[in-house]
C-alpha positions in Angstrom: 19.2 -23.4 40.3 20.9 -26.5 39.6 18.7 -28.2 40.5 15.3 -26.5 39.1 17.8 -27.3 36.0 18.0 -31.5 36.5 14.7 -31.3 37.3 13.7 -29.9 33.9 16.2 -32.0 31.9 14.5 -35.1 33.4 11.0 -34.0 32.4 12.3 -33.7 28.9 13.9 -36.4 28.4 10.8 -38.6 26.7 13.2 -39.9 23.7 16.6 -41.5 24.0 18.0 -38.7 21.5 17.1 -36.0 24.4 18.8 -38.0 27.4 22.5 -37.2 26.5 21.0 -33.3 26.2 21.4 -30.4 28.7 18.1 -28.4 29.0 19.6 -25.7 27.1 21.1 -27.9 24.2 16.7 -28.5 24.2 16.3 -24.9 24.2 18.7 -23.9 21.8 17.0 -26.6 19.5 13.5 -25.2 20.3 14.7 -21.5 19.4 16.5 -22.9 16.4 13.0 -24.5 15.5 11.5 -20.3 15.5 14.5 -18.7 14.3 12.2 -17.2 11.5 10.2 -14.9 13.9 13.0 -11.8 14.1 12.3 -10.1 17.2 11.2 -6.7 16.1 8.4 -7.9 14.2 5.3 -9.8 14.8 6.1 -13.0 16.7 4.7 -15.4 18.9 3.6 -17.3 22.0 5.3 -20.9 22.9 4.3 -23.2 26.1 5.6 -26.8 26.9 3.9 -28.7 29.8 5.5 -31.9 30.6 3.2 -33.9 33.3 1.7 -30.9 34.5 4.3 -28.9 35.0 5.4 -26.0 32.4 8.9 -26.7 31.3 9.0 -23.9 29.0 7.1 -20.7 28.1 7.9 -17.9 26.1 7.0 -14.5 24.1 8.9 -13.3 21.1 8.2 -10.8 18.8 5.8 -7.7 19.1 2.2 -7.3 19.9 2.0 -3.8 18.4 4.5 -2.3 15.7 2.5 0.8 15.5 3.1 1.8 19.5 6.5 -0.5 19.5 5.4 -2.7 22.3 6.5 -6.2 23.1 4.9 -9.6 23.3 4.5 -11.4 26.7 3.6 -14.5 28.2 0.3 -12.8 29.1 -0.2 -10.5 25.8 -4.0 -12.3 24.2 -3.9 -13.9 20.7 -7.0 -15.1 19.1 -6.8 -19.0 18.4 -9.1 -19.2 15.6 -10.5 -22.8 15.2 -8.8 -23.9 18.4 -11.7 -22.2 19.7 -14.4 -24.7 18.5 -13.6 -27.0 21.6 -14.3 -24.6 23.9 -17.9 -24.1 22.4 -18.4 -27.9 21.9 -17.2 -28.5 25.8 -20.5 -26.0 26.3 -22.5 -28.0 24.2 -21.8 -31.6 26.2 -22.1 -29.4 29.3 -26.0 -29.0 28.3 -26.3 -32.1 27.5 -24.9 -33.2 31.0 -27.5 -30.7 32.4 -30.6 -32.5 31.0 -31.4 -29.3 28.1 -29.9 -30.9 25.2 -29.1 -34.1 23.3 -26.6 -34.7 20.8 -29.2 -36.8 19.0 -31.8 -34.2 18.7 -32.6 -32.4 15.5 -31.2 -29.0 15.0 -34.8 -28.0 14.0 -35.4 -27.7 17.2 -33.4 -25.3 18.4 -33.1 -23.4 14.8 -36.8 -23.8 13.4 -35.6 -21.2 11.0 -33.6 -23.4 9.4 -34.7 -24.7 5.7 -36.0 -28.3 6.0 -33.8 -30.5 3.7 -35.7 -33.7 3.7 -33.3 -35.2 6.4 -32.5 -35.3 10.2 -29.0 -33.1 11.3 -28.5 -33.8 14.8 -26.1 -31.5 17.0 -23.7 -34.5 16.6 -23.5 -34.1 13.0 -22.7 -30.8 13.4 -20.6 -31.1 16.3 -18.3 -33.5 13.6 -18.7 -31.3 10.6 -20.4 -34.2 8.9 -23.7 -32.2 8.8 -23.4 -31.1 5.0 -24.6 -27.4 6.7 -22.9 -24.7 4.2 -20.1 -22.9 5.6 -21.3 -19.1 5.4 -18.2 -17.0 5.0 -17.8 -19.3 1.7 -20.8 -18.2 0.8 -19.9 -14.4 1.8 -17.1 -14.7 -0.4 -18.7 -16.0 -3.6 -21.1 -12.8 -2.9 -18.1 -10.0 -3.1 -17.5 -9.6 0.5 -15.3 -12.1 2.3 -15.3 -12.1 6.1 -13.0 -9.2 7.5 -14.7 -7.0 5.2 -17.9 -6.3 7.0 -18.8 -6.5 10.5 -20.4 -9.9 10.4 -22.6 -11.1 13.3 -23.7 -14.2 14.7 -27.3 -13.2 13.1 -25.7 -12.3 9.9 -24.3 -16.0 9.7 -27.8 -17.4 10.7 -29.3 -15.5 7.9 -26.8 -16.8 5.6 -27.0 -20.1 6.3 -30.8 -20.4 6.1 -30.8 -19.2 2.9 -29.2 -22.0 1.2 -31.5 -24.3 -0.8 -29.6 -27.2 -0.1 -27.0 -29.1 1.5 -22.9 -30.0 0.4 -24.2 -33.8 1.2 -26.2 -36.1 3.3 -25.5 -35.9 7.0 -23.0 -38.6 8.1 -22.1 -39.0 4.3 -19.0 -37.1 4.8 -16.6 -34.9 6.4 -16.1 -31.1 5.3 -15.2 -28.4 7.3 -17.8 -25.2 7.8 -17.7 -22.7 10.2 -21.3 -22.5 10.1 -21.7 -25.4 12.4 -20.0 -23.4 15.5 -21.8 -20.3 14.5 -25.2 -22.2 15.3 -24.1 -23.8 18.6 -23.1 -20.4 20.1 -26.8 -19.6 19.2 -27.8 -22.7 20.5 -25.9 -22.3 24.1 -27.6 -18.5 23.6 -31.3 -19.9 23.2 -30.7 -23.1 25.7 -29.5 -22.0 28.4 -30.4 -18.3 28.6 -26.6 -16.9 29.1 -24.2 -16.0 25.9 -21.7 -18.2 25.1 -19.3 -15.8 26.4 -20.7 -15.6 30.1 -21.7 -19.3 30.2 -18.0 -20.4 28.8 -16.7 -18.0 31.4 -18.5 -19.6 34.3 -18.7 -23.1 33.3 -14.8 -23.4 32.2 -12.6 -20.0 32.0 -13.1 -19.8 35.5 -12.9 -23.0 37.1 -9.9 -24.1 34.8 -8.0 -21.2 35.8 -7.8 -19.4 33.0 -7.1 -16.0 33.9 -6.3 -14.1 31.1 -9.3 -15.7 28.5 -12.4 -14.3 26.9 -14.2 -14.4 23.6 -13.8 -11.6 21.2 -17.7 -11.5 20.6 -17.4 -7.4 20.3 -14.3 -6.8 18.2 -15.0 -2.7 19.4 -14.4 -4.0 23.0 -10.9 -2.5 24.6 -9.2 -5.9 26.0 -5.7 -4.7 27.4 -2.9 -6.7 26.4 -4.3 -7.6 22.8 -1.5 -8.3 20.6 -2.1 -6.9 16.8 -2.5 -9.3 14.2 -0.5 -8.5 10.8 0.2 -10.0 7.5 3.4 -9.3 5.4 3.5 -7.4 2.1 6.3 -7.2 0.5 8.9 -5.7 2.7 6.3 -4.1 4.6 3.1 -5.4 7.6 -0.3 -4.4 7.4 -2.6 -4.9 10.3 -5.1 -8.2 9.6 -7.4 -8.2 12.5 -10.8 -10.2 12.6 -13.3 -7.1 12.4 -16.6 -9.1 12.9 -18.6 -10.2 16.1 -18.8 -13.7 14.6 -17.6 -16.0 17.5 -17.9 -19.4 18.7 -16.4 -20.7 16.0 -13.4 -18.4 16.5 -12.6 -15.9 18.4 -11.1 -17.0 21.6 -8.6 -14.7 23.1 -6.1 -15.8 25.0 -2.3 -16.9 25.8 -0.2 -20.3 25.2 0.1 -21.2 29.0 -4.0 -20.6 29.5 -4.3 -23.4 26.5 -1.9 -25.9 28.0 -3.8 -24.9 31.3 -6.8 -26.3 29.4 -5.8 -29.5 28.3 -4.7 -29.7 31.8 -8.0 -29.4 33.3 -10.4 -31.3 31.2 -8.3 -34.7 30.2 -7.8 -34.9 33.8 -12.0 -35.2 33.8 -12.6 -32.1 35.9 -14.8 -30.5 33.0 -18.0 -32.5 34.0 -16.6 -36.1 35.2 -14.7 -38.6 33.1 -17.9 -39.1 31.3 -18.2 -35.9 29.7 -13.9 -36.8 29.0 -15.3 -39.5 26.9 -17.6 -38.3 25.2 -15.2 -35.2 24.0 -13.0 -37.5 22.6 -15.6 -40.1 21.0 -15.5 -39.4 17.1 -18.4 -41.9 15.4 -18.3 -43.5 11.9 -19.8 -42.0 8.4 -22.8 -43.6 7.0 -21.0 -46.2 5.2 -19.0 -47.2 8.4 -15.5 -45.7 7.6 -13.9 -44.3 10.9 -14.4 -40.3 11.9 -11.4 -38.6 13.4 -13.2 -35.5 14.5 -14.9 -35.1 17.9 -15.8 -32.7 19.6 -14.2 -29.6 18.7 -10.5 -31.7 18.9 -9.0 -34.1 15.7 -8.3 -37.4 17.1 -5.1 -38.8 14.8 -2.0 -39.6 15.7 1.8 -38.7 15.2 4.4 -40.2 15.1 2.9 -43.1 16.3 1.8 -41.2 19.6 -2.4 -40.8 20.0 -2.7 -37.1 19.7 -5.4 -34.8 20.5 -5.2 -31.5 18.5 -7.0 -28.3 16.8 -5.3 -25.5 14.5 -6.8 -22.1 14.1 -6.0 -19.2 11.6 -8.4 -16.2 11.8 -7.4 -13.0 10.0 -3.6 -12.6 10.7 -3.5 -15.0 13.6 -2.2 -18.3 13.9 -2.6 -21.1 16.7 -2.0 -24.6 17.1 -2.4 -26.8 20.6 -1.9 -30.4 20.5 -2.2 -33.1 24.2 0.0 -36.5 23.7 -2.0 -38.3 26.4 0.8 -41.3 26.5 3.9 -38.6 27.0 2.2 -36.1 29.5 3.2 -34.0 26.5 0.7 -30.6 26.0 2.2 -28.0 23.4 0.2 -24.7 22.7 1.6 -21.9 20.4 -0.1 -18.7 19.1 0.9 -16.1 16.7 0.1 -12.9 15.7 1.3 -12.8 12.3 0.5 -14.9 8.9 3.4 -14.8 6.7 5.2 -18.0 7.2 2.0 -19.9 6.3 3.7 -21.6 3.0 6.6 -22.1 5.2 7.7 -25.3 7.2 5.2 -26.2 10.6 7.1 -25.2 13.5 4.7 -27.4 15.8 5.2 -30.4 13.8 9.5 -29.9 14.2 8.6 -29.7 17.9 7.2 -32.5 18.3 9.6 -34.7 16.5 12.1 -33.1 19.1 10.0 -34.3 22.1 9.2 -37.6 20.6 10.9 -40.9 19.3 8.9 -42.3 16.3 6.9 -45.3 17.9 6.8 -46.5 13.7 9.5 -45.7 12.3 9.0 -45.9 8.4 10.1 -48.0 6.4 11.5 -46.6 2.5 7.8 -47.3 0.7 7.8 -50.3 -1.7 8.4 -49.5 -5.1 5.1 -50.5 -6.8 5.4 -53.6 -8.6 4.5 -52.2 -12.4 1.8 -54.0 -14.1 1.5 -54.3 -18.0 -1.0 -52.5 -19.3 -1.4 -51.9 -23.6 -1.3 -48.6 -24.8 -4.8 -49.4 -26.9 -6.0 -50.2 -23.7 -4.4 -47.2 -22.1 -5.7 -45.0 -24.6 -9.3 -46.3 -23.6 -9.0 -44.6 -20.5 -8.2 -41.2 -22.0 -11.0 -37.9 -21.9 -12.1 -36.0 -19.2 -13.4 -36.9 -15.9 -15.8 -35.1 -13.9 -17.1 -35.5 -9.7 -20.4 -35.5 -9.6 -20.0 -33.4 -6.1 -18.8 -30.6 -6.7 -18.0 -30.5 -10.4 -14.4 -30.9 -10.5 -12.7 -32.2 -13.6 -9.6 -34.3 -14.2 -8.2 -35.3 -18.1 -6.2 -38.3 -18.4 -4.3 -38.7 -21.4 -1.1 -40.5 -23.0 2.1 -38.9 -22.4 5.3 -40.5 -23.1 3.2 -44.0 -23.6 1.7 -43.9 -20.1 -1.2 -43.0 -19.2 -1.2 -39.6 -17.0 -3.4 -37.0 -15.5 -3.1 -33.5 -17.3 -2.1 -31.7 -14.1 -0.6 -34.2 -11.6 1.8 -36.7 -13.2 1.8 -40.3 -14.7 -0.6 -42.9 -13.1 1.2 -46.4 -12.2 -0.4 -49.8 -12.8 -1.1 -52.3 -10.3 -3.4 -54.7 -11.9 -5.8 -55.1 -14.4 -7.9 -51.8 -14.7 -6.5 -50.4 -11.4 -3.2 -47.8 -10.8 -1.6 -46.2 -7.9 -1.7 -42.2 -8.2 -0.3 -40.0 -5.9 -1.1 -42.3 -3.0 -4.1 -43.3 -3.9 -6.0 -46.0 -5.8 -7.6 -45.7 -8.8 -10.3 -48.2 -10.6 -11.3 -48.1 -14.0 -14.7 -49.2 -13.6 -16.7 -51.5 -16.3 -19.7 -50.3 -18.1 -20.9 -47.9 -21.0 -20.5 -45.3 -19.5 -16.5 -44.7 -18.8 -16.1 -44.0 -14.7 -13.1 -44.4 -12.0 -13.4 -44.8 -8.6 -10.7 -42.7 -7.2 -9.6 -44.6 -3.3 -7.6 -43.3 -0.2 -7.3 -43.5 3.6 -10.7 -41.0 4.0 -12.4 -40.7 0.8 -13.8 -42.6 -2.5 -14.2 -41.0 -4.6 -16.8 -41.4 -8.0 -15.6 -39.6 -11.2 -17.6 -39.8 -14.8 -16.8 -39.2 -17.9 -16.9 -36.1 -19.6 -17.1 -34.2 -23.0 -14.6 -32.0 -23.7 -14.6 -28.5 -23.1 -16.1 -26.2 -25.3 -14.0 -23.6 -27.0 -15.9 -22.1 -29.7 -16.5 -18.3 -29.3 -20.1 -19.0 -31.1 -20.5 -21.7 -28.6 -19.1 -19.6 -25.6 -21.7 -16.8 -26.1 -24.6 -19.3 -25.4 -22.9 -18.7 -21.7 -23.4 -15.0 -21.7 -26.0 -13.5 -19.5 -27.0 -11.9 -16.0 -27.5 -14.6 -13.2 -28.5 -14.0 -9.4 -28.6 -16.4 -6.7 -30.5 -16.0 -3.8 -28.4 -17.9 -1.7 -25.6 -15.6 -2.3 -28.1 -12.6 -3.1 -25.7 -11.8 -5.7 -25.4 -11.2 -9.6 -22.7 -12.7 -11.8 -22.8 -11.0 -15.4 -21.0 -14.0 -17.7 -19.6 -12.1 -20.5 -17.5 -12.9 -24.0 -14.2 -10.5 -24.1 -11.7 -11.4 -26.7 -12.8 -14.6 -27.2 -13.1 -15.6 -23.8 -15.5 -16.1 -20.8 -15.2 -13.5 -18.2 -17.5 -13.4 -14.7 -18.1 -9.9 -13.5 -19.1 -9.0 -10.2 -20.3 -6.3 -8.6 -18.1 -4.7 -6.2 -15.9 -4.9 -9.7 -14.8 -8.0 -9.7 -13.8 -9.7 -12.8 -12.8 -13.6 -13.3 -11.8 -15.0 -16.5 -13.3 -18.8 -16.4 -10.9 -20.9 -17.5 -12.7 -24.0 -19.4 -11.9 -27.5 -17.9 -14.7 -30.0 -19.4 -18.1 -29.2 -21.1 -20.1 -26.7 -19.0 -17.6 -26.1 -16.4 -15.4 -23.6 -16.0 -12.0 -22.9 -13.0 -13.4 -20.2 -10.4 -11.4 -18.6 -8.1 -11.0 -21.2 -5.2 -13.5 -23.8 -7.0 -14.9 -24.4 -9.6 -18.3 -23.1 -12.0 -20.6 -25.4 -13.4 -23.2 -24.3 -16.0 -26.6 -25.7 -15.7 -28.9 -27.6 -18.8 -32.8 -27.7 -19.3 -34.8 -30.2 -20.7 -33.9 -28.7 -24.4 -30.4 -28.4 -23.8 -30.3 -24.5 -23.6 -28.3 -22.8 -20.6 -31.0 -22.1 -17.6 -28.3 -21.4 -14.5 -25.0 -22.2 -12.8 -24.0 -23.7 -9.8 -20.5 -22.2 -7.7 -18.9 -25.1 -5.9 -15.8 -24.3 -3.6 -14.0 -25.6 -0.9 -16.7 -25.7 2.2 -19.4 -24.7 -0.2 -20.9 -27.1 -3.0 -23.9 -26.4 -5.6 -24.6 -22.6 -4.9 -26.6 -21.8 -7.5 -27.4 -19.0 -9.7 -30.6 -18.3 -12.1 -30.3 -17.3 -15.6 -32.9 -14.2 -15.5 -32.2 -12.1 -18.6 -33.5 -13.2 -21.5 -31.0 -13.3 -24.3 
């Protein structure tokens, strides 16, 4: 034993702050790390492989509070998004067989798709850069958010080919959808004759060794060992389990020390040769030649000045994260079957400062050196802002003689028409039109200006009407209640739009952007949220 015990301490010890520690001082600090997970309630899975061995693996918590049983090492969790490698490993797998090309069109293998003017190849997709709509956004703007029907792969497809157009360009951008995954399991379905389920199982389940993983792609299905997924209310859990036969985005089911397996198997280039290794990894630049740092299915970043390779999933109640440090040996994979601690600390961002010394350590950041700017000049800058993408709106105005943004705090000069703002860069650009380029480490950013909002209940009711969207197949009735704008919905639904600049209004998780014709009059909105921008709506009741 005492020496299974060295053995583990040396494996361990990656950073000079671990070397003077026993393996249990480690594992005392590892518990400390998930002291919030009590163990009568929902809890989770943890594995540690160091070099390819497992150093440390455990279950806490329960799988089931209604029939009081326990969490094990081998009790499935669904991963969520750490899923998506699994389906994009089966993608480059075609592609090694000859039946596929990352290049190629998705036309091809989804004809039913609308044509939007502009090639998206399976890499776009592959790389979320396609500008493909993200379907259970589109669900949600519609009344029913995923969990609350059965969705199918199908019912996806038909979702997504009923929007009109596109978030962006491909290769303009990065932004997450779903959608993207939904397609390739078709894709694998149509290609290569087997489901994604039964080719995943034969192509990498099996030959990787993991024993106790399958795809939820029948959420009827009885899988022993399933642990329960719950979220907290109040002092109380309710069940929160994924109810829908979506999959390949999702919907993986399986344990911490199966995923650690994985990482395992296929950086050591025994999924399809070190050239399908390679191309996993390979992220590719936008259109304008800025770095990626998505590949296939896995973020390529880095942390603490390791390289890391990593993916986090959250589907219904469960949570997952699993991350490979190539340059430490270091793999880390931990599920959960519960959502409450979501606006707490990350747990799998503590452990990894424990098992690794900060390459970079930071330095205090310099104190920006103020530059003078009039308050005339300042005052210039003031009114409302608006992005042209999705419709979002920013005011900047004077507040305690400096110029600030409504909302977020004071912006900082630099130099002449430029300021530092919450860690980014901002350029007032010249012209007649007043515009600022908003900069950081992924995104610029183009915002115009604005008129003000209008707040006039005699203006307001020029809003009022019915309005259906075929993309959403779904009415929005905008009516005036007490002097303000409400959105009703059928199932009920009602959202009071809270005015931000002209014609635009804060909706829940985005934002809703009334539409002009020629003569000025109201003709339609537009819904823009998170992974879904510009779903529009038809005025079609005449006033």
């Amino acid at each position: 034993m005492k020496r299974i015990l060295i053995t583990l301490c040396f494996f361990l010890m990656i950073c000079q702050q671990l070397c003077s520690q026993s393996w249990m001082d480690t594992s005392i600090l590892i518990q400390s790390i998930f002291a919030r997970y009590a163990p009568a309630n929902p809890g989770y899975q943890l594995a540690i492989n160091r070099n390819g061995k497992n150093i440390y693996s455990v279950a806490w918590g329960m799988a089931d509070l209604e029939h009081r049983v326990a969490l094990t090492t081998e009790s499935l969790i669904e991963a969520g998004s750490v899923s998506k490698q699994f389906t994009a490993a089966c993608i480059l797998l075609l592609e090694q067989e000859g039946k596929l090309s990352l290049n190629d069109d998705v036309h091809k293998y989804i004809p039913e798709l609308p044509d939007y003017g502009v090639p998206i190849t399976l890499r776009h997709m592959m790389q979320h850069t396609s500008g493909i709509k993200d379907w259970g956004s589109i669900a949600d703007i519609a009344g029913w958010p995923r969990s609350t029907k059965t969705y199918s792969n199908d019912d996806a497809l038909y979702i997504i080919c009923r929007q009109k157009t596109l978030n962006f360009k491909p290769g303009d951008e990065y932004l997450y959808s779903n959608s993207n995954y939904n397609l390739f399991a078709i894709i694998i379905q149509r290609v290569s004759g087997k489901s994604l389920a039964e080719y995943s199982k034969l192509k990498i389940f099996e030959p990787a060794g993991m024993k106790h993983t399958e795809w939820r792609n029948d959420f009827r299905k009885i899988v022993p060992d399933r642990a329960m997924a719950y979220e907290k209310s109040g002092n109380n859990y309710l069940t929160d389990m994924p109810n829908e036969y979506v999959y390949g985005n999702g919907g993986l089911l399986t344990t911490a020390e199966d995923l650690v397996q994985w990482n395992l198997w296929y950086n050591s280039g025994r999924l399809g040769g070190p050239q399908l290794l390679e191309r996993q990894l390979t992220t590719n630049p936008f259109n304008n030649g800025k770095p990626g740092r998505y590949a296939a299915g896995l973020r390529i970043d880095s942390t603490r000045g390791w390289k890391r390779i990593t993916h986090d999933g959250a589907t219904a109640g469960y949570r997952a994260s699993l991350t490979y440090i190539p340059d430490a040996g270091l793999s880390i994979a931990w599920l959960s079957n519960t959502s409450e601690f979501d606006a707490g600390a990350d747990p799998v961002e503590s452990l990894r400062a424990l098992f690794l010394v900060n390459k970079n350590p930071q330095e205090p950041p310099l104190k920006p050196v103020e530059f003078t700017i009039s308050e005339e000049k300042l005052k210039s800058y003031t009114g409302w802002y608006s992005d042209a993408r999705n419709g979002n709106g920013i005011q900047l105005l004077i507040r305690d003689s400096k110029l600030a943004e409504s909302r977020s705090g004071y912006l900082t000069p630099i130099a002449e028409n430029t300021f530092s703002f919450r860690g980014s860069k901002v350029e007032m650009l010249p012209g007649k039109t007043k515009q600022l380029r908003l900069t950081n480490s992924g995104d610029t950013i183009l915002w115009q200006a604005a008129e003000p909002a209008i707040s006039d209940p005699g203006m307001l009711s020029k809003y009022t009407g019915d309005y259906y969207s075929e993309e959403a197949e779904t009415t929005f009735s905008i009516l005036l209640k007490d002097g303000k704008l409400v959105a009703h919905r059928n199932p009920k639904s009602d959202f009071i739009l809270t005015a931000t600049h002209k014609d635009a209004f804060l909706f829940p998780g985005g934002v809703l952007v009334f539409d002009r014709d020629k003569k000025n009059n109201i003709k339609g909105f537009n819904i823009n949220v998170g992974r879904a921008r510009n779903v529009s709506f038809t005025l079609n009741v005449q006033r």
